[in-house]
C-alpha positions as CSV (number, residue, x, y, z in Angstrom):
1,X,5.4,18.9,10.2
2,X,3.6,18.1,7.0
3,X,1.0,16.7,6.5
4,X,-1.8,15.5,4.1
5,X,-6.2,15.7,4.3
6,X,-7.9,12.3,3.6
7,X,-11.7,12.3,3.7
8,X,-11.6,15.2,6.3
9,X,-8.8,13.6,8.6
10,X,-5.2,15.2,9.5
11,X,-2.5,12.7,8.5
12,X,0.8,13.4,9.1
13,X,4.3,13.0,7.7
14,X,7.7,13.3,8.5
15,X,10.1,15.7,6.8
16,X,10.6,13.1,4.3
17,X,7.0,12.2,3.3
18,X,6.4,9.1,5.0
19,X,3.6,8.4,7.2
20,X,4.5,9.2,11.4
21,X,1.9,7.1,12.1
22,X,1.6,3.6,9.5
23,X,-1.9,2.6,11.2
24,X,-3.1,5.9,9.2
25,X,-3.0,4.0,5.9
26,X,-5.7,2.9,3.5
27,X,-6.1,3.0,-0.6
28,X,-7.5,6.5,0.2
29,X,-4.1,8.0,1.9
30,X,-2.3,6.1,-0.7
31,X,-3.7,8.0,-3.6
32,X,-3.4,11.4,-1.8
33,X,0.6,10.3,-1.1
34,X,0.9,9.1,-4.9
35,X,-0.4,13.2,-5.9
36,X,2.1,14.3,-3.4
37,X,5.1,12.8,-4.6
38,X,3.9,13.2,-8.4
39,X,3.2,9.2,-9.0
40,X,-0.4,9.4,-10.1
41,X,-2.7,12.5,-10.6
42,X,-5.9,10.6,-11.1
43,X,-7.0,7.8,-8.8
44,X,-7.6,5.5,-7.8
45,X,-4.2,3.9,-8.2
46,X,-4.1,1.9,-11.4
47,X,-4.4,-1.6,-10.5
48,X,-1.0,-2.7,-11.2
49,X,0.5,-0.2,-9.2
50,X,-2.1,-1.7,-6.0
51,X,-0.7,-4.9,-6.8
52,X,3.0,-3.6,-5.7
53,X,1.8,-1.7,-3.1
54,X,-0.1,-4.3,-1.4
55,X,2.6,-6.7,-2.0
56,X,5.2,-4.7,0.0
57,X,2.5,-4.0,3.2
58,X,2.1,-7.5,3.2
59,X,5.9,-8.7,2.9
60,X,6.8,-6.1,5.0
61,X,3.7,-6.9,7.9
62,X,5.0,-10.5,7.4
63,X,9.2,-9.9,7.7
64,X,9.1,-6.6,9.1
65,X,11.6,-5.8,6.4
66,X,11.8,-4.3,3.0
67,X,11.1,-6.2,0.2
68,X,13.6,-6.4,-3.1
69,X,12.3,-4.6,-5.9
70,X,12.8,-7.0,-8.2
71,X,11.6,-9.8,-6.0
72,X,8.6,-7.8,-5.7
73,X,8.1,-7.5,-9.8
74,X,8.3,-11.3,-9.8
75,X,5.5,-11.7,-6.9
76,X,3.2,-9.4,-8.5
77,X,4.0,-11.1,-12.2
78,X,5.2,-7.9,-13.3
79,X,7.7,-6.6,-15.9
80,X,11.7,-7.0,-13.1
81,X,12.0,-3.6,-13.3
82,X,7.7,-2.7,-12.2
83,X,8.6,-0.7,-9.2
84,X,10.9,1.5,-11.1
85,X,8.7,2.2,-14.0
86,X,5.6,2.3,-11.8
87,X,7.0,4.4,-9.1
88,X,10.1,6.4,-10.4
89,X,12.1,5.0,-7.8
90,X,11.2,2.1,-4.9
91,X,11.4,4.7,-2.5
92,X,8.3,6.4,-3.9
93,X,6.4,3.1,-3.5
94,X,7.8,2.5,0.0
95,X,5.8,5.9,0.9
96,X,2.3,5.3,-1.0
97,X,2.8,2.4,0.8
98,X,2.7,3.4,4.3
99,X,6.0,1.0,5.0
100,X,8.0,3.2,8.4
101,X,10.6,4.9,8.1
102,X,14.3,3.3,8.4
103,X,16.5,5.0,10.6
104,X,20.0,3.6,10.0
């Protein structure tokens, strides 16, 4: 299983890169996920890529769901497409996010 080192600490990820275990998360874990998937080489995580990300943990604490990407732009007061120029892909954000996994 893979897995990533935050501050000395063992965290793990699925196959896919997200976290097994979403209590594990902090802004810490978040940078070391955005150098795994290639989102940001130097953190801390710019600030308007924090906003998104703390937008999504707290939509998705509050609905237990995952939140629109555009609908998260227009929370965060960012351009409609933020997530995609921010993050590649929303999927990417998910991830630095520390959201679960969705097993269909």
């Amino acid at each position: 299983m893979p897995s990533i080192e935050v501050e000395g600490k063992k965290i793990e990820l699925d196959e896919d890169d997200f976290l097994v275990n979403t209590e594990d998360w902090n802004e810490k874990v978040a940078c070391a996920l955005a150098d795994r998937l290639g989102v940001s080489k130097a953190c801390p995580l710019t600030k308007e890529k924090m906003e998104v990300i703390k937008f999504m943990r707290e939509y998705y604490n509050k609905y237990k769901a995952f939140p629109i990407p555009r609908y998260i732009c227009l929370n965060v007061h960012q351009q409609k497409n933020c997530t995609y120029e921010q993050f590649f892909d929303p999927l990417s954000a998910y991830k630095i996010a520390g959201l679960p996994r969705v097993v269909a």
